[in-house]
C-alpha positions as CSV (number, residue, x, y, z in Angstrom):
1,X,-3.9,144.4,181.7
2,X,-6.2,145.6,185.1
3,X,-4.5,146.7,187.7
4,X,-6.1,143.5,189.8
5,X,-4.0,141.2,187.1
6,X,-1.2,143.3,187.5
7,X,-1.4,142.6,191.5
8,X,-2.0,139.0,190.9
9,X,1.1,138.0,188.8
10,X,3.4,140.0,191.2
11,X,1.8,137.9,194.1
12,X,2.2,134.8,192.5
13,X,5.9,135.8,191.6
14,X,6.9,136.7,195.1
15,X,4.8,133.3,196.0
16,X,7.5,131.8,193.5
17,X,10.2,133.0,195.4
18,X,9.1,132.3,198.8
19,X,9.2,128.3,197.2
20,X,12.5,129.0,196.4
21,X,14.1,130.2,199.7
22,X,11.8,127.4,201.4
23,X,12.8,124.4,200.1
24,X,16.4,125.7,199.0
25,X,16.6,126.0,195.2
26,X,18.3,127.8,192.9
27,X,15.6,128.2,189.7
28,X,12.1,128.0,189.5
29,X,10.2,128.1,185.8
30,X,6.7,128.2,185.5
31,X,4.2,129.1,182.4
32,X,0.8,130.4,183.8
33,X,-1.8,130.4,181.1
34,X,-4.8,132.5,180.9
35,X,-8.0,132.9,178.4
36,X,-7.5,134.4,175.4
37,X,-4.6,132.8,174.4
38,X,-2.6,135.0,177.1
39,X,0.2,133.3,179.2
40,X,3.0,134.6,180.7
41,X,6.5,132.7,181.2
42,X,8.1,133.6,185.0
43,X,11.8,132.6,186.0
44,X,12.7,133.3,189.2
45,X,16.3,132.3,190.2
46,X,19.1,133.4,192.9
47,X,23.2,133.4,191.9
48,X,24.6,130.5,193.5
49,X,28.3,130.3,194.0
50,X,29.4,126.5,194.4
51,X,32.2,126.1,197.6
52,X,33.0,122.7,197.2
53,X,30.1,121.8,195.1
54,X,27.8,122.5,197.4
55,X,25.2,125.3,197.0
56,X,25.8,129.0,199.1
57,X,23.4,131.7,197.9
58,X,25.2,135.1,197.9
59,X,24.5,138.9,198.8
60,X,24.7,141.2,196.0
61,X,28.6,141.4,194.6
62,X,30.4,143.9,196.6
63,X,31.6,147.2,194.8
64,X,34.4,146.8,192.3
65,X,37.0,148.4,194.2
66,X,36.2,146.2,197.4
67,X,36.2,142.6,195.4
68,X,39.7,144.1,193.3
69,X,41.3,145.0,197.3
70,X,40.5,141.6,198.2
71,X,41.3,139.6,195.0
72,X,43.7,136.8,196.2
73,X,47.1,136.7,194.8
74,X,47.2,133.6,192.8
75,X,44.2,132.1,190.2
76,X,41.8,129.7,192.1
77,X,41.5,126.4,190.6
78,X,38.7,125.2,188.6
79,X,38.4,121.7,189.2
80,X,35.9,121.8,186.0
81,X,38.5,122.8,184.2
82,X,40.8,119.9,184.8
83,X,41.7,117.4,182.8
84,X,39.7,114.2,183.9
85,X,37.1,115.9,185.8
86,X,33.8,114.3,185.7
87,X,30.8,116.7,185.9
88,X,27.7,116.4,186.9
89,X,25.1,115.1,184.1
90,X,21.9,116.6,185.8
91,X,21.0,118.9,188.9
92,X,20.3,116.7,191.7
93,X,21.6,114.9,195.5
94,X,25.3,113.2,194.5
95,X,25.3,109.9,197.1
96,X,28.9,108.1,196.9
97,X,27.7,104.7,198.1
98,X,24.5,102.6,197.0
99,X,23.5,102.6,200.2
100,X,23.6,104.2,203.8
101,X,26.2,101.9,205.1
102,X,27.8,100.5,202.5
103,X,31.1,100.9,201.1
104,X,31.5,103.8,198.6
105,X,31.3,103.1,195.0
106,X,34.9,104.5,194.5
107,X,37.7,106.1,196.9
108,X,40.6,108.6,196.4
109,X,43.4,106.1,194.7
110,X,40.9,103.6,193.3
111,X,40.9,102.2,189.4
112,X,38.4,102.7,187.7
113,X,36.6,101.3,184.5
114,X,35.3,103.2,181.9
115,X,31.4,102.5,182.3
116,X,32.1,102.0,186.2
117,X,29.5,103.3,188.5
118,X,31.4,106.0,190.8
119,X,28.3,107.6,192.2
120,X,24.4,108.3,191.8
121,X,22.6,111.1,191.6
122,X,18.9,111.2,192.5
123,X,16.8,113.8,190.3
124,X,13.2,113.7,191.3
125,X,13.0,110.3,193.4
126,X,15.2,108.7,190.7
127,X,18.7,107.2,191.0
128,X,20.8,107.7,188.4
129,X,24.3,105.6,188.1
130,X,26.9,107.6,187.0
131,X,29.5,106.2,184.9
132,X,33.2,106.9,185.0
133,X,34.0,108.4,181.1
134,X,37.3,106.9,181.1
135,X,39.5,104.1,182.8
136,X,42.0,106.0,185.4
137,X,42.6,106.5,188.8
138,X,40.2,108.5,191.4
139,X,42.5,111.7,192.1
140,X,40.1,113.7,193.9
141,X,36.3,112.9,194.7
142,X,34.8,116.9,195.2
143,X,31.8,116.4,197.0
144,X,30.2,114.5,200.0
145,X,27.6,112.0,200.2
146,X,24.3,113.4,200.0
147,X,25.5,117.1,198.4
148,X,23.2,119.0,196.5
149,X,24.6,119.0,192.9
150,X,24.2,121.6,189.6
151,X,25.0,120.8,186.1
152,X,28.3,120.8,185.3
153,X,29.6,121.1,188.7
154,X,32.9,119.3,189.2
155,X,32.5,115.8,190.8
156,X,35.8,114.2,190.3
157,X,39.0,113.8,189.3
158,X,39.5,110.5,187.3
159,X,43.1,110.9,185.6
């Protein structure tokens, strides 16, 4: 590899990561192909620490002894973790009603069929029903309407 390549693929990697910061994501993947049966695979991707299932990018982790000083006293819930949660299928924008104002698809207290639509999710420009995976009662809804969503982060509570 020339040192001009060299350049080249660390410009187009710090171009990769300027998209990133621009348009908010959190992971990038690209395969850039060249003669001679060459390629090279480039992942570029910043932690992301979900507050409420909503996206926050983070600073590096602070030193051990700092983050063990200011360790809170009692385990933080997982919501994931909870029996009944419902998580998301696919990365994505989580709206809670069909339409800008309509009624939402489910509230705090509401039954709920299995099969029951109780939100969408629109992945590239497409709006995908969710489904409750069990009949129950909405205990918790974890995000607001038009919150940027990960896989497998917590939606709701159906219990």
């Amino acid at each position: 590899m020339t040192k001009n390549s060299k350049d080249a693929d660390v410009a187009f990697i710090q171009a990769l990561a300027a998209i990133l910061d621009e348009n908010d994501m959190t992971e990038i993947q690209v395969k850039r192909i060249y003669a001679n049966n060459d390629s090279m695979n480039v992942r570029v991707s910043r932690r992301v620490e979900m507050v409420g299932a909503a996206p926050v990018a983070m600073a590096a982790p602070p030193p051990v002894a700092a983050a063990l000083s200011e360790a809170p006293a009692t385990p933080i819930e997982d919501p994931a973790a909870l029996p009944g949660a419902v998580t998301s299928p696919m990365v994505g924008t989580a709206y809670l009603q069909p339409e800008p104002n309509s009624p939402a698809f489910v509230s705090v207290g509401a039954q709920v069929s299995e099969g029951d639509t109780i939100l969408i999710i629109e992945a590239m420009k497409t709006m995908n029903h969710i489904p409750a995976p069990q009949s129950g009662t909405v205990k918790r809804i974890l995000v607001a309407d038009g919150d940027a969503v990960e896989f497998g982060a917590p939606l709701m509570i159906i219990e």
